[in-house]
C-alpha positions in Angstrom: 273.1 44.7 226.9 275.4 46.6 224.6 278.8 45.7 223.6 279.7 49.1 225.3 277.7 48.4 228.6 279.5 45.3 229.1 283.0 46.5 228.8 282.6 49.5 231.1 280.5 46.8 233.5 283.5 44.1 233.5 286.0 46.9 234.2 284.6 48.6 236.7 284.4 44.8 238.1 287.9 44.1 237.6 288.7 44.4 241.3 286.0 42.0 242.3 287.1 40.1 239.8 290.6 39.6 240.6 289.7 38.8 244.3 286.9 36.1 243.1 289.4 34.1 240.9 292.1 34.2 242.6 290.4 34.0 246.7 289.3 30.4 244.6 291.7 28.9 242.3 295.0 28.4 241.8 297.7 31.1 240.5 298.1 28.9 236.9 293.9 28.9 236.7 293.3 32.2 238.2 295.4 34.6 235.7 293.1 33.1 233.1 290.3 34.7 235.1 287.8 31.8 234.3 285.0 34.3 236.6 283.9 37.0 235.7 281.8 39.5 237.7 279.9 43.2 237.4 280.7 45.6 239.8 277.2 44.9 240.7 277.9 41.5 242.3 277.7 41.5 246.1 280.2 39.1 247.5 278.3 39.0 250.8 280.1 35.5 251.8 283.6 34.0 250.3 284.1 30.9 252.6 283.7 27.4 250.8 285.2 26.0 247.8 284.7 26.6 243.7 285.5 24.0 241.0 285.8 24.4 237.5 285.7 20.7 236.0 287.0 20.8 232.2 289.4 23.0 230.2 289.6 26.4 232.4 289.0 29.4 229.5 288.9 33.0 230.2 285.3 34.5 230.8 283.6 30.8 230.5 281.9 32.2 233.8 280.2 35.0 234.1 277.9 37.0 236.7 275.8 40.0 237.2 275.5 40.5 233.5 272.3 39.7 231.3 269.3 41.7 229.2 266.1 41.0 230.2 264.4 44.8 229.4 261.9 44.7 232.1 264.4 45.0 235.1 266.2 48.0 236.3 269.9 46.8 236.1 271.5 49.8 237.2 270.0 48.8 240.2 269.7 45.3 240.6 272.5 43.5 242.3 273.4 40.0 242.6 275.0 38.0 245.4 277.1 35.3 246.0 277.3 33.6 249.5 279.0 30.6 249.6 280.1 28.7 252.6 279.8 25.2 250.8 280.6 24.2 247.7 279.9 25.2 243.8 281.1 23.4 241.1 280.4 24.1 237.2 281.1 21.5 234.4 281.2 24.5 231.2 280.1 27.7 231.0 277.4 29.2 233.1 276.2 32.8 232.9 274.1 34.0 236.1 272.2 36.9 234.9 271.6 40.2 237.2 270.1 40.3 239.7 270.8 36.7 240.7 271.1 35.5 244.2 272.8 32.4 245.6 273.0 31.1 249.2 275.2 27.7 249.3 275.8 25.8 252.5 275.6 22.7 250.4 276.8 21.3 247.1 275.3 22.8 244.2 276.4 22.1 240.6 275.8 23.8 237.3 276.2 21.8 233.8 277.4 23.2 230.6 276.1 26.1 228.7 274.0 26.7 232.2 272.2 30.0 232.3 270.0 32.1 234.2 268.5 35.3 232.6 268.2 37.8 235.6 266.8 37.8 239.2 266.3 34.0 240.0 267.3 32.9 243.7 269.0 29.6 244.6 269.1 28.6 247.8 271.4 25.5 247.9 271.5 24.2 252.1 272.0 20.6 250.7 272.0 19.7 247.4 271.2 21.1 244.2 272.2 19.7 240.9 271.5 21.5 237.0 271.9 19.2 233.7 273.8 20.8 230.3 272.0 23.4 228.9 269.8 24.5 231.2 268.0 28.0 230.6 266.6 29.7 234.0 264.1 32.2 233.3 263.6 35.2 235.8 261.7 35.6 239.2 262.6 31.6 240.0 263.2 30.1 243.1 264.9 27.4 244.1 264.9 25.4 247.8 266.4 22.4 248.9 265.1 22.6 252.3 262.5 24.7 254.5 265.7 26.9 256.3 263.3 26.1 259.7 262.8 22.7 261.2 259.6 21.3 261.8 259.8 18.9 264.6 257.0 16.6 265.9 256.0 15.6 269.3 259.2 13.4 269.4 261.2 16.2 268.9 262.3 14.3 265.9 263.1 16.3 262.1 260.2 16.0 260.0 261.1 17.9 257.2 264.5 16.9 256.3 266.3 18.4 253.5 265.7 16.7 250.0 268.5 17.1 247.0 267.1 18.6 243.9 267.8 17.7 240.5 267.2 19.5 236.8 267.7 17.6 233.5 269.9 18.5 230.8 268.0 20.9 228.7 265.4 22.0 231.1 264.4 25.3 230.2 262.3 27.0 233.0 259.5 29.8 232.6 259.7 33.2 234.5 258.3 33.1 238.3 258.5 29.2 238.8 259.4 27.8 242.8 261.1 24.2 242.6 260.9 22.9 245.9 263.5 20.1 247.7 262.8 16.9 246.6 262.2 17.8 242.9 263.2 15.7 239.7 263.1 16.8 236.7 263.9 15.0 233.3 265.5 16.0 230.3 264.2 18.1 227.2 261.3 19.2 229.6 259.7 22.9 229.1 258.4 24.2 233.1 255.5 26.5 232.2 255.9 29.9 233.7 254.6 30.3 237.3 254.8 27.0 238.4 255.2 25.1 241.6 257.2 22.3 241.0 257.5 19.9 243.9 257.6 15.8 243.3 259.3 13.5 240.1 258.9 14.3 236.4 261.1 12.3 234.6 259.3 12.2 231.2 261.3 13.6 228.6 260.7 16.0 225.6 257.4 17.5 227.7 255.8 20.4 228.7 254.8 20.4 232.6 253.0 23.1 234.7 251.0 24.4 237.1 250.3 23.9 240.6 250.0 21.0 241.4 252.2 20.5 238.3 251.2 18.2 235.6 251.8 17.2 231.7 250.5 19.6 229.7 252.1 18.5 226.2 253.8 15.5 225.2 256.5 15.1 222.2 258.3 18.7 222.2 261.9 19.7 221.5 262.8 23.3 222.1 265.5 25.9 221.3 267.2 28.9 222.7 
């Protein structure tokens, strides 16, 4: 996105703005305006409580903005509902397009971002390392939104926290399901199911069911 796109997108989102930052923070944090939003953000649910854990800097957050070529984002609009809690340790950048649903406690690291169109659905608890990169098309679910119940009547698919690395970066199109684990340094091949513990380091994993596929990697932005 141009330098130009981005300043007429972040004005015309100056209302939405104003209300985001300051509906959440205190008057000393929000006249920084730590958050900020495109007027194609969709703030479809305000309840629930956002923290900012570190030095609070103008723009460290930002959402609804991105430039992945292959989306129309003109048209593509992102949406926060929150009824739970969000917390981010850094700065975090949620592409277009992006979608989040939080009745639980979901937590971004540092330099977390997502490049355009991924869904989180957060209904327990959802947790991203540092510098994690999010490609687009993901999904991620820390429950099965229906219960299953057996012939006790009894839960059987409970909810099951999820938790990404530091350093995970993630392929376009993958599903993490509850329950997941994933180490640090790790590459997620694109259009994988990831469901299970992978706590081996420095990897590349994928597929479905998801296995190692390389050994021994580092990788950059």
């Amino acid at each position: 996105m141009s330098s130009y796109l981005k300043i007429i997108y972040m004005l015309l989102g100056l209302p939405k703005t104003i209300y985001f930052n300051f509906k959440y923070f205190n008057f000393c944090d929000a006249i920084k305006f730590p958050v900020i939003l495109s007027h194609r953000v969709v703030l479809s649910k305000t309840k629930g409580t956002v923290i900012i854990e570190g030095p609070i800097k103008t723009g460290m957050i930002r959402m609804g903005f991105g430039g992945v070529r292959i989306f129309d984002r003109k048209h593509s609009r992102s949406v926060w509902y929150l009824m739970g809690r969000v917390t981010f340790k850094g700065r975090a950048s949620l592409g277009y397009g992006t979608r989040v649903s939080v009745f639980g406690d979901l937590t971004f690291g540092d330099s977390f971002a997502i490049s355009a169109q991924t869904q989180i659905v957060c209904n327990y608890k959802i947790t991203f390392g540092d510098g994690v990169l999010i490609g687009w098309d993901c999904l991620f679910m820390d429950s099965d939104a229906h219960k299953i119940l057996n012939e006790d009547k009894e839960i059987v698919n409970i909810p099951k926290e999820i938790i990404i690395g530091d350093r995970v970066w993630m392929g376009a199109a993958c599903k993490i399901t509850k329950g997941t684990v994933i180490g640090n340094d790790v590459v997620v091949a694109t259009n994988s199911c990831v469901y299970g513990k992978h706590k081996t380091s420095n990897c590349v994993i994928g597929g479905n069911p998801v296995r190692i596929i390389k050994t021994g990697i580092t990788w950059e932005i």
